[in-house]
Phi, psi and omega in degrees: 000140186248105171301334176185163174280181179258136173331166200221284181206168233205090180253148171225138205238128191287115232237079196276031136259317158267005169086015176237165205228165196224118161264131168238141172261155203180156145324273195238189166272327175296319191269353152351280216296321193272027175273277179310307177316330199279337192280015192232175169242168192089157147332162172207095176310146165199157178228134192279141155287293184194175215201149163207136165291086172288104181230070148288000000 
């Protein structure tokens, strides 16, 4: 039996209207991002800091 899947990559994405930054673990980075996007309603300016491939 598989409890979860294992992390893919590991991103942190800077929140450039108020300046605070978020790591989200994931498949890929587009679903990071689109994670961090669902939580505003509208656009949302960001900038990725930084992103790692996680191969555990």
């Amino acid at each position: 039996m598989i409890v979860s899947e294992p992390v893919k990559v590991e991103v942190e994405i800077e929140d450039l209207t108020t300046g605070c930054t978020y790591r989200y673990k994931g498949n890929s980075i587009k679903d990071c991002v689109g994670y961090f996007l669902s939580l505003f309603i509208g656009k949302r300016p960001y900038k990725i800091i930084h992103s790692n491939i996680c191969n555990k």
